[in-house]
VEXLUM-296018 format. One line per 2 residues: for each residue y, z, x negated of C-alpha. Coordinates in steps of 0.1 Angstrom, whole numbers, always signed. Each point is the difference from the previous one (the first is absolute). Layout:
# residues N
Y Z X | ...
# end
This chain:
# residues 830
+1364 +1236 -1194 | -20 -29 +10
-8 +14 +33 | +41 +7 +3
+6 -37 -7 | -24 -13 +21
+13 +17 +29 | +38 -11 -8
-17 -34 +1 | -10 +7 +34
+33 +10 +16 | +18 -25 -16
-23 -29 +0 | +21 -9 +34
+33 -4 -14 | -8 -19 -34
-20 -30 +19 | +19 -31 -3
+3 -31 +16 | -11 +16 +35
+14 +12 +34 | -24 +30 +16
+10 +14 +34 | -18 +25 +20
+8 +25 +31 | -2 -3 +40
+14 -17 +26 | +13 +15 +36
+8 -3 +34 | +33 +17 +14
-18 +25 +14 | -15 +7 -38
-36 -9 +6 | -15 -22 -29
-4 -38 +9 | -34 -12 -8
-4 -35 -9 | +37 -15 -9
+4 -23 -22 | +18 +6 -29
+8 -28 -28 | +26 +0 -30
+30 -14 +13 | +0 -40 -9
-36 -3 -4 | -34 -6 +20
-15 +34 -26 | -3 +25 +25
-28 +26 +17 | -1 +19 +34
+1 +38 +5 | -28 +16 +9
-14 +19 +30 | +24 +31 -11
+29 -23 -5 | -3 +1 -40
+5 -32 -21 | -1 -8 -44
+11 -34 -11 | +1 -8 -36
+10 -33 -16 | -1 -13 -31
+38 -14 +6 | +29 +12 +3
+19 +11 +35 | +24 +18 +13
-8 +6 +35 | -24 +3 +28
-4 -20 +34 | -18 +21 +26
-4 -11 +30 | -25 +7 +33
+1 -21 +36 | +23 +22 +24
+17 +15 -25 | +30 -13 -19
-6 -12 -34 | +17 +20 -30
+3 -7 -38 | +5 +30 -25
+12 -2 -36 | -21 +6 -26
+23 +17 -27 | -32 +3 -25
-24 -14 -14 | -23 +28 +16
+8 +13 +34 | -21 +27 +14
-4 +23 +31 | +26 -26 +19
+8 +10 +37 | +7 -32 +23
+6 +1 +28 | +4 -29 +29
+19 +0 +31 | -14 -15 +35
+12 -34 +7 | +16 +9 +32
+11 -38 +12 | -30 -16 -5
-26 +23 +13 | -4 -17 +31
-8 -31 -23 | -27 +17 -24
-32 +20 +0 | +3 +32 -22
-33 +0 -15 | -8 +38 -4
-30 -3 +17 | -20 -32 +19
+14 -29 +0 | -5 -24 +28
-25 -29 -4 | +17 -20 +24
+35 -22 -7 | -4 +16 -35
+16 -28 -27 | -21 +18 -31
-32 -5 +18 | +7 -41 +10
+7 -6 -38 | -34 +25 -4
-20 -28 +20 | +10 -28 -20
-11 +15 -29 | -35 +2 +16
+4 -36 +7 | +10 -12 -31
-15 +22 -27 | -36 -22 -3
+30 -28 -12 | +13 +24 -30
-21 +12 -26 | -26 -15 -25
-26 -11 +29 | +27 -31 +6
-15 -16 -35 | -32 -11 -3
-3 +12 -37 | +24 +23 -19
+4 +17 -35 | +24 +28 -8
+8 +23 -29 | -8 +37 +10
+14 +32 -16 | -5 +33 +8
+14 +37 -12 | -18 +32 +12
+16 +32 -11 | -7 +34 +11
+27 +27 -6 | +2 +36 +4
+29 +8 +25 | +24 +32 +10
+3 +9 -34 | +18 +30 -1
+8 +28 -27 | -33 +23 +11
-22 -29 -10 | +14 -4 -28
-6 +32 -13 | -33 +5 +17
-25 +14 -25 | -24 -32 +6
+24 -24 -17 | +0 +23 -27
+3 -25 -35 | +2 -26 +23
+37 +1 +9 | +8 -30 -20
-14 -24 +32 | +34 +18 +17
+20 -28 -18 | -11 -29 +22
+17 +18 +34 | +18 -24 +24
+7 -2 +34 | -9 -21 +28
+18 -23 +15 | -17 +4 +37
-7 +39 +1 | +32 +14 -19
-27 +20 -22 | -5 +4 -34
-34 -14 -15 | -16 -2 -33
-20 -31 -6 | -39 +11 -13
-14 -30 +5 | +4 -39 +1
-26 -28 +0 | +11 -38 -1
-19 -30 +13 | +6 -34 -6
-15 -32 +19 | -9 -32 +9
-5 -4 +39 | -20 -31 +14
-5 -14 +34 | -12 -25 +25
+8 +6 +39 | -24 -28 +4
-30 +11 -16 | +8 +41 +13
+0 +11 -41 | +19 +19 -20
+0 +10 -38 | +17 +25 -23
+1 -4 -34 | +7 +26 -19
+15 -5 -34 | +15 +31 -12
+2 +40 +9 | +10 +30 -18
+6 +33 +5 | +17 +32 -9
-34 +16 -21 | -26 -13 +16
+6 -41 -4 | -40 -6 +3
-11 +18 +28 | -8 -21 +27
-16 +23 +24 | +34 +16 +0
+18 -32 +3 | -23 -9 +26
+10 +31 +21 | +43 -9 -2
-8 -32 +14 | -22 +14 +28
+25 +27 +6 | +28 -29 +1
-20 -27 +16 | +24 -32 +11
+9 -1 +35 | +16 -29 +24
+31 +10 +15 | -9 -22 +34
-33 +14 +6 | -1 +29 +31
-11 +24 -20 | +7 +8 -37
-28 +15 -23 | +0 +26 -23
-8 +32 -9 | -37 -2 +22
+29 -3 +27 | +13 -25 +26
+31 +1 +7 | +18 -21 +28
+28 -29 -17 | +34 -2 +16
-7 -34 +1 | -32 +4 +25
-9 -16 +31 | -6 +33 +14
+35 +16 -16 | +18 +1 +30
-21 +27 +12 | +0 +20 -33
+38 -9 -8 | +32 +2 +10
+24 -31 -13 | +35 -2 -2
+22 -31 -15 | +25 +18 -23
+18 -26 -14 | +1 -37 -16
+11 -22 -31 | -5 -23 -29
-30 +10 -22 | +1 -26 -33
+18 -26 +26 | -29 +6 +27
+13 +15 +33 | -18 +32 +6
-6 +27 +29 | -2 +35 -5
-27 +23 +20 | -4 +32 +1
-30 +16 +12 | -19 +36 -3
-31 +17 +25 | -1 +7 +31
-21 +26 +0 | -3 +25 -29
-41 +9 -20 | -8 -35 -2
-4 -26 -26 | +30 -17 +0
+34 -6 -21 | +40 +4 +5
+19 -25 -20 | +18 -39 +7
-7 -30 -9 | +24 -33 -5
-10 -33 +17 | +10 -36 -5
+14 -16 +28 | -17 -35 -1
-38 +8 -12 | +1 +31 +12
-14 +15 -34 | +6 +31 -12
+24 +6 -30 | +0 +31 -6
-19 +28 +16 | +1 +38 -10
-29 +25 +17 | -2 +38 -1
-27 +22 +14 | +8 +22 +29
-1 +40 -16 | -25 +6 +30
-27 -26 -8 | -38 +13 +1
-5 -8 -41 | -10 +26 -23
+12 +10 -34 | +32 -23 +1
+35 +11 +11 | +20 -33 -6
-10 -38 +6 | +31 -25 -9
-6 -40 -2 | +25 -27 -9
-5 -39 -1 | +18 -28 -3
-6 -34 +7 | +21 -35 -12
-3 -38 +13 | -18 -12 -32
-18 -36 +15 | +13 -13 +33
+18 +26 +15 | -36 +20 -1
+8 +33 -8 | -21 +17 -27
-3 +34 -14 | +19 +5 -34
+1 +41 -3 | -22 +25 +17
+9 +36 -6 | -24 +32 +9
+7 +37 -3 | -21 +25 +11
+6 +42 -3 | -33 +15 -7
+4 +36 +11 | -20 +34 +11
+23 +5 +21 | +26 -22 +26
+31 +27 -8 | +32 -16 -11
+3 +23 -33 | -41 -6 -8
-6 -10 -32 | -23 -36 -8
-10 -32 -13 | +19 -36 +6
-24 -25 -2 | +24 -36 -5
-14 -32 +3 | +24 -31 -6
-13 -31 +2 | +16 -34 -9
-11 -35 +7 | +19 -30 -17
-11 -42 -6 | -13 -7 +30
-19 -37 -2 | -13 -16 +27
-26 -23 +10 | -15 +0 -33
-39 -3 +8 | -26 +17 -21
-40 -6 -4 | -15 +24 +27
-21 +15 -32 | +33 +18 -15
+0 +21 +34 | -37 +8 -5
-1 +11 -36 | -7 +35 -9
+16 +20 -27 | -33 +12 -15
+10 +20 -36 | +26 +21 -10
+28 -19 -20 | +16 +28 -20
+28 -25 -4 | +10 +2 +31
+6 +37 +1 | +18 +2 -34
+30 -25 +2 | +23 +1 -25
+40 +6 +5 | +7 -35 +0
-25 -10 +27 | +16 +27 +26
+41 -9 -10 | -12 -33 +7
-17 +5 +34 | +16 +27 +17
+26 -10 +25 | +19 +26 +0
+9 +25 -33 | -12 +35 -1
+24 +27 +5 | +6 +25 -33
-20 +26 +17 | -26 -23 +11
-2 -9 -43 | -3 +36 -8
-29 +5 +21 | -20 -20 -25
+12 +21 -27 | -2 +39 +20
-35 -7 +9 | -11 -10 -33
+11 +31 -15 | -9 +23 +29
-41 -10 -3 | +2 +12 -33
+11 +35 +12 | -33 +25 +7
+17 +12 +31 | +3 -30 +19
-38 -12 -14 | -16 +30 +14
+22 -6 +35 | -14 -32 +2
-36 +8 -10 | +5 +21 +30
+11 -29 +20 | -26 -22 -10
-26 +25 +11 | +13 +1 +33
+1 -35 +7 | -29 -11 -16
-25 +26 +0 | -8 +1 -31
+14 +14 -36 | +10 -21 -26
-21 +11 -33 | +20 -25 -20
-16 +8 -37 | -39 -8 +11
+16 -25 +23 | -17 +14 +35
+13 +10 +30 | -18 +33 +16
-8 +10 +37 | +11 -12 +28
+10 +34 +2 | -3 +7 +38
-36 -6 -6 | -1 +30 -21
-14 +29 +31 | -23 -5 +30
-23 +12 +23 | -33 +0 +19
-29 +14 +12 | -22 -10 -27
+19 +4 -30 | +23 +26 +9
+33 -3 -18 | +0 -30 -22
+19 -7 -33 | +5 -39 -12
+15 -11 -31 | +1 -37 -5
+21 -23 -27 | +6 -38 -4
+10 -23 -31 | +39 -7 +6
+10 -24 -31 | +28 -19 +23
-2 -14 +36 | -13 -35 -14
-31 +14 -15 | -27 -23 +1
-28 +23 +3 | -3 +40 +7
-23 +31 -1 | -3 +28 +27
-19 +26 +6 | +4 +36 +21
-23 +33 -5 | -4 +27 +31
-16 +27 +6 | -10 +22 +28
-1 +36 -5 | -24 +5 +32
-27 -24 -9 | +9 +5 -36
-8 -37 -8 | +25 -24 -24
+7 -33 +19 | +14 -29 -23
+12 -34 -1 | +7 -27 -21
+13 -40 +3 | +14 -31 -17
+16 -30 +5 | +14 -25 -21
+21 -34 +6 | -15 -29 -12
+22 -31 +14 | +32 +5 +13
+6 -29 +16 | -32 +2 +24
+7 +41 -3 | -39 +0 -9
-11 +37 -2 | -30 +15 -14
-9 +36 +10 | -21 +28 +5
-13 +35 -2 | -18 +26 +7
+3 +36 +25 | -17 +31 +10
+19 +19 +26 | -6 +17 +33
+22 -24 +32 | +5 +0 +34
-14 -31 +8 | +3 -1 +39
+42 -2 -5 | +1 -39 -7
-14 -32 +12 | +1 -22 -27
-24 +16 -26 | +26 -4 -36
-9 -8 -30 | +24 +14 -19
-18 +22 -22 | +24 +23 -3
+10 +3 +38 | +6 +37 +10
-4 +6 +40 | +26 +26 +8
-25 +11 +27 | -27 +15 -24
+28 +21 -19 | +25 +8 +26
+20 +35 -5 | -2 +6 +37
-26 -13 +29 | -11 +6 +31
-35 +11 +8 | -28 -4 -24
+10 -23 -31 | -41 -5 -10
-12 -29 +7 | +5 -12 -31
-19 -29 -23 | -8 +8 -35
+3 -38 -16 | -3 -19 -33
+15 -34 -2 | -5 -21 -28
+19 -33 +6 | +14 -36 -15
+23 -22 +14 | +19 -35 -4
+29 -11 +16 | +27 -29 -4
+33 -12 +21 | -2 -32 -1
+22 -9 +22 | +33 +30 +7
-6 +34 +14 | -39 -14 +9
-25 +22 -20 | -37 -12 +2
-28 +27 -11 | -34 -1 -10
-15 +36 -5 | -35 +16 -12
-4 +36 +9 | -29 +24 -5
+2 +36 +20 | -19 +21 +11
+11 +30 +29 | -15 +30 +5
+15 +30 +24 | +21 +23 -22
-6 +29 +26 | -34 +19 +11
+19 -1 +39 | -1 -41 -4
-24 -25 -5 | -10 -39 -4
-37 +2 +3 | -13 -33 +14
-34 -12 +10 | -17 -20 -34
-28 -12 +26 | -9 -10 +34
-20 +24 +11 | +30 +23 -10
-22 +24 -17 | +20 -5 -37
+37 +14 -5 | +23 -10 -26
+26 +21 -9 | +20 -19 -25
+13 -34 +7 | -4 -28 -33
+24 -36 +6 | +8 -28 -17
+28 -23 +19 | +14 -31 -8
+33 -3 +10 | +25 -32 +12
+36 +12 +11 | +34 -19 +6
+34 +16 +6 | +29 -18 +9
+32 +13 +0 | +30 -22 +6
+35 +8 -6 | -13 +25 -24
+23 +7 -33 | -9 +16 -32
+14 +10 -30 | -18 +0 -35
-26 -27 -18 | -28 +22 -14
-30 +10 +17 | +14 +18 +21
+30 -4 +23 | +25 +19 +24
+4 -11 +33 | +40 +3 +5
+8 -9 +36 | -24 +11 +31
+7 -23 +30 | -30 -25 -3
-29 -2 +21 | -38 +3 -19
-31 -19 +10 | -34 +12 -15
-30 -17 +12 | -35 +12 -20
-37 -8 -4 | -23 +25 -15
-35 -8 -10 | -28 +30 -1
-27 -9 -26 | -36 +17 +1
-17 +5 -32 | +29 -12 -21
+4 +35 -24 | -26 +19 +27
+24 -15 +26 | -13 +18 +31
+13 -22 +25 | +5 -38 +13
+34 -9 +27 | +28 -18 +3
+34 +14 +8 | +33 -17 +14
+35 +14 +1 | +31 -12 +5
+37 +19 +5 | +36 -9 +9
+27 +25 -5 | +42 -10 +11
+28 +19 -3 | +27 -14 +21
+33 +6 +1 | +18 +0 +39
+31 -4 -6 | +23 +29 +21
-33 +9 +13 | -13 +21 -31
-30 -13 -18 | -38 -7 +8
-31 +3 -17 | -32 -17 +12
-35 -3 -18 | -33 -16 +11
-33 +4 -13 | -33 -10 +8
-38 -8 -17 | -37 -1 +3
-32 +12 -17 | -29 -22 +2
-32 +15 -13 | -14 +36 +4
+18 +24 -17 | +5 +40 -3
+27 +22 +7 | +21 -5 -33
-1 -33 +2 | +10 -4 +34
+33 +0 +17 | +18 +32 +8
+32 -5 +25 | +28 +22 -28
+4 +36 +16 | +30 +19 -15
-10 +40 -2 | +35 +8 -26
+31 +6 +15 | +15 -28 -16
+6 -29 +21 | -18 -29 -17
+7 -35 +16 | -29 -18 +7
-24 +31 +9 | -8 +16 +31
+15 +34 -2 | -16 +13 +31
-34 -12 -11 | -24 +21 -19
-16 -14 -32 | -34 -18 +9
+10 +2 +40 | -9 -40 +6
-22 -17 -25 | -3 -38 +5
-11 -32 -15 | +18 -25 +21
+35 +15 +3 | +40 -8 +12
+30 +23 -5 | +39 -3 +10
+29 +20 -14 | +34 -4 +11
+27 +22 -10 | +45 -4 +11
+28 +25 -12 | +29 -11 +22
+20 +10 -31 | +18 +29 +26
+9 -25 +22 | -11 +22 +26
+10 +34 -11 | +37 -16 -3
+7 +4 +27 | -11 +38 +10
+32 +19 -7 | -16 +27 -10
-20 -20 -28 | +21 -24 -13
+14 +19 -25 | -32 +7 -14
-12 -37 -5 | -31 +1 +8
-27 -31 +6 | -27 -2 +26
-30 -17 -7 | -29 -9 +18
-35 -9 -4 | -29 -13 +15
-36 -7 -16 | -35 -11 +15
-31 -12 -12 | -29 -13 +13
-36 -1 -19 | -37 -3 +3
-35 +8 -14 | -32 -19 +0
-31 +19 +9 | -14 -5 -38
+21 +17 -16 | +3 +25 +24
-40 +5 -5 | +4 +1 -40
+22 +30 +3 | -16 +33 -10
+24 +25 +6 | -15 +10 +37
+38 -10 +12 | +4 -31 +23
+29 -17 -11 | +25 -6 +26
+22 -38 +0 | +32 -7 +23
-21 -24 +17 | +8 +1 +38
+32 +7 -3 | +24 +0 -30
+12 +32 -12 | +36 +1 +0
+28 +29 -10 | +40 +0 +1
+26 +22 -15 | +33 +9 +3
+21 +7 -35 | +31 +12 -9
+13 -11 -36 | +30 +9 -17
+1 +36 -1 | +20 +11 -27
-3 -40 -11 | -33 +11 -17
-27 +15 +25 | -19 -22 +29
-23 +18 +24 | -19 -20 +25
-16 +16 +37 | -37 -20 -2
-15 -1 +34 | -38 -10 +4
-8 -27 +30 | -32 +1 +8
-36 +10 -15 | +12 +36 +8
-36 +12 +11 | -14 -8 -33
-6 +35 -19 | +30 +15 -19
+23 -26 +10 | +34 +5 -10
+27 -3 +30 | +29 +5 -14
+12 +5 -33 | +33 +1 -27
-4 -19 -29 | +34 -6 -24
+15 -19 -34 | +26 +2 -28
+25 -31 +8 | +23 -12 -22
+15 -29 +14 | +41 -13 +7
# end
């Protein structure tokens, strides 16, 4: 019966909503083909939309009208009567303007650069737009509010009754439908932010202070809060290119729009007593990263007013099916105009099909008193928020009725309320225990408080152990905790030997972020796959337990690391470290070794290598965000550059120390976005070893012998190829994003995304410590001419898989050199 009801909500949910107008159908030519791009507005108002590419069009408005005004350049402008509230599946269609064709461009394809009205008012805007906007202050302040809701859409009557929503069809009560799409949603989800936003143009700082959020069942969690606001990052309207979803995609407003868009002037008139221009514009070419939509623009500053951006269907961008953005801006200080409402909807989807069932993901954002001018010590912009304040996460009804600047809808209210009562239901807790395991890696063991795995750690593979089991398990109170346990046990069921670890850490001023750790392992690694030696105690090398290599997978270390560490961040996202490590290595394999001369007259072998290391280490990250205050932290955004610079200090005799040297290292890594141009990744490194040393404490250049592709390894090199002690490497890597592939007719569909690579490295070896080495195996450097390989990829395929073509350069008489090889990933990326 409940079901029954449910469902009768569902049909008649249309009819019963009032106090709105909703119209939806297609317009046409004469000859019946669909118009894309008309505009289409209710009749006696600027609330309007255009059609899309297949001539469809939904408008919704909270008003009341009784017609629509749709209208497109060439064709004669027609208004239709709206004799319900809800109109549906409407046919329009528009005559040619016959008398003024001679007069007008029809725009159903490129428009003309030259003598083209919409594109002189487009060039004032570039002139004029450094004039409008918060950088005309020198300091501002501004109340901030923001709404993120996520919403199942296309409900339809087989969901309903779909076996997984089984004692859960009481959420079905929260259904609406959207006022973009035309679709019916049900809200799951709704997180509310509240702030105080400081700045000074002067100075080049901004703050945000937060000072309340809540949630719809999960009010505390900040890593999750952490990844809506990543997900919805804030975006300038005026800037070429507009960034979200790892993407850039090219503004109307661009200097370079006039070769990605086609602009029309539609129409004109008073906007809140400010003359206004209307523009039209949409792509002129299908697969790339660009929008369909119009904007209004002020005839004096030349701001914009009110601007409305959809993506193109075709775009390259994985996993979602609908992008829709609305802003508006008013005159709030000297005819600046200022954003007041920013509004963001996105369709997460499998699948791009019209009848495919998703996710909205709605962002509104609202900014009200504006204050100018109002300067502020420079130490307010430099202050870190240091310790979770449970207050500010568990606001009270009054707090958000006083501070939210616009009311929630009944629905929204009810989502409070639904997901309250749904966490309490053992279906939904298992589905999301499920989730949670996927995403994180781990399984939440709630009742001992610890979290177990990560779980794709479980199985691996190598020459010495054979197959390889590994369990491992963490302490998981909350992600504030100021201290934690972890440990892992493996075993290998060839060399039949148990491997374990074991490490702590605990937080012991939160201001300075002053950490205290350490720990202790026994394991078999791979430890010519890295550069920088970790000291992660816990650190598992994927190439020592790889499911699948190629050639021999042997040369393998057999190590115990014993190791304590202190580090602080004094200042933001710069993290000093002082660490003392004891190890020793040992080959793990009868086929491998690190014998080394103990004497001159190289009559005394060592098998075994014994060091204590002192080690000094900076990393610098800038830009970088994180979410949490305990000891550990999750990095939420990923478009920051990291500087590593390290000095390690070999001590003989210290614990039976066997050796005495110095060590240098330093790194740079950058991603970089380019804009239409796709994205690049670069990373340097470089060091040097002074001192005699033997193999396992030398420096081997990272060969790659899995089929994974692992950036920052040489996947054509074999482990142990080069060995250095003075050494230099490059990696660049850039995905054109399909920019490329685009424009193949055969591949466009497909949305695919080149990449390309290029790596080198050049690296030598004294003489000494080519004469300590036992091993009867002269080690070979990249010292006359860097080594050097490039590949071709292709990402994309089936938006999961990425296979790159790895070529080898040069060093191609050097024995068992790989030429050529095939190396691939699991991407998940938009």
């Amino acid at each position: 019966m409940k079901r029954i009801l449910i469902l009768l909500l569902l049909v008649l949910l249309p009819v019963l909503t009032i106090g709105q107008t909703k119209a939806g159908g297609i317009v046409y030519d004469d000859a019946g083909s669909p118009i894309p791009f008309a505009n289409v507005v209710f009749a006696g108002s600027t609330e309007g939309t255009i059609t899309n590419e297949d001539g469809r069009f939904y408008i919704q408005s909270d008003a009341t009208y009784t017609g629509l005004k749709v209208s497109f350049v060439g064709f004669q402008s027609k208004e239709v009567a709206l004799p319900q509230k809800v109109n549906y599946d409407l046919k329009i269609t528009l005559g040619e303007e016959t008398e003024s064709l001679s007069e007008v461009v029809i725009y159903t394809g490129k428009q003309s650069k030259k003598n083209n009205p919409a594109i002189d008012i487009l060039r004032k805007i570039w002139e004029n737009k450094r004039s409008n906007g918060l950088s005309n202050v020198k300091q501002y302040q501004y109340d901030k509010y923001e709404k993120v809701e996520f919403d199942l859409n296309t409900i339809d009557s087989a969901l309903i009754n779909s076996k997984i929503f089984n004692k859960m069809e009481f959420i079905f009560d929260q259904m609406d439908t959207s006022r973009i799409t035309g679709k019916t949603y049900l809200p799951i989800f709704i997180n509310e932010r509240s702030s105080k936003v400081y700045g000074d143009n002067i100075l080049g700082k901004e703050k945000e202070e937060l000072e309340g959020n809540r949630n719809s069942g999960f009010s505390t969690n900040q890593t999750l809060i952490a990844f809506i606001q990543e997900l919805y990052n804030e975006f300038n309207i005026y800037d070429n290119y507009l960034k979200f979803f790892d993407k850039s995609f090219v503004s109307p407003l661009s200097t370079t729009g006039i070769d990605t868009y086609n602009y029309v002037l539609a129409d004109s008139t008073f906007i809140k007593d400010k003359w206004c221009y209307n523009i039209i514009y949409y792509p002129r070419r299908s697969n790339e990263l660009t929008f369909k939509g119009d904007f209004w623009v002020n005839d004096t500053t030349w701001a914009i007013k009110e601007i409305n951006l959809q993506v193109n269907k075709s775009a390259n961008i994985n996993w979602v099916k609908e992008i829709y953005i609305e802003q508006e801006y008013d005159v709030l200080n000297d005819s600046v105009f200022l954003i007041t409402r920013d509004y963001f909807l996105s369709d997460f989807s499998l699948r791009k099909k019209e009848g495919s069932r998703g996710i909205y993901g709605k962002r509104t954002t609202l900014y009200d008193n504006y204050t100018f001018d109002k300067k502020l010590d420079e130490k307010v912009y430099d202050e870190r928020v240091s310790k979770y304040d449970e207050d500010v996460y568990t606001k009270g009804d009054d707090f958000w009725e006083e501070k939210r600047l616009e009311p929630l809808s009944k629905d929204e209210k009810g989502v409070y309320v639904m997901l309250d009562s749904l966490k309490k239901v053992p279906k939904f807790q298992r589905l999301y225990d499920a989730g949670a395991v996927l995403v994180s890696g781990y399984y939440e063991w709630d009742k001992a408080n610890l979290d177990i795995g990560p779980v794709f750690s479980a199985l691996g593979f190598n020459d010495v152990e054979g197959l390889r089991v590994r369990l491992g398990a963490r302490t998981y109170f909350d992600q504030n905790d100021p201290w934690r346990l972890e440990g892992f046990g493996a075993y290998g069921f060839k060399d039949d030997k148990f491997k374990f670890g074991i490490s702590g850490k605990i937080l012991l001023d939160n201001k300075a972020r002053l950490i205290v750790s350490g720990g202790y392992r026994q394991d078999i690694e791979q430890i010519a796959a890295s550069l920088t030696t970790s000291t992660d105690v816990l650190g598992r090398n994927l190439a020592s337990s790889s499911l699948v290599t190629v050639g021999n997978n042997d040369q393998l270390t057999s190590l115990k690391l014993a190791n304590f560490a202190i580090e602080a961040e004094f200042l933001k996202n710069l993290i000093i470290r002082s660490d003392m490590s004891y190890r020793t290595l040992k080959s793990a394999s009868p086929t491998f070794n690190l014998d080394y001369f103990t004497d001159f007259s190289q009559t005394e072998i060592a098998s075994e290598v014994k060091q204590t290391e002192l080690v000094l280490s900076a990393i610098f990250e800038p830009g970088k965000r994180t979410s949490g205050y305990g000891v550990e932290r999750t990095t939420s955004n990923e478009w920051f550059p990291t500087l590593f610079l390290g000095y390690t200090k070999g001590v003989e005799g210290l614990f039976n120390s066997d050796f005495d040297y110095e060590k240098l290292q330093f790194s740079y890594r950058q991603p970089w976005r380019m804009g239409g141009l796709g994205t690049f990744s670069s990373t340097i490194e470089a060091g040097k070893t002074f001192g005699e040393v033997p193999l396992g404490l030398l420096s081997v250049i990272p060969g790659n012998q899995n089929l994974f592709s692992i950036y920052g390894t040489f996947p054509q090199l074999n482990y142990y190829e080069f060995v250095t002690d003075t050494y230099a490497t490059l990696h660049l890597e850039h995905n054109f994003g399909g920019r490329l592939f685009g424009k193949i007719p055969l591949l466009k569909k497909l949305n695919l995304r080149e990449i390309i690579g290029f790596r080198g490295a050049w690296g030598e070896i004294s003489n000494e410590n080519q004469l300590i080495n036992a091993s009867n195996i002269r080690y070979i450097a990249p010292d006359s001419k860097p080594y050097y390989e490039y590949s071709f990829g292709v990402g994309n395929i089936l938006k999961i898989l990425r296979i790159d073509f790895n070529f080898r350069g040069n060093y191609l008489e050097v024995p068992d050199a790989r030429k050529f090889g095939v190396t691939g990933a699991l991407e998940f990326s938009f």
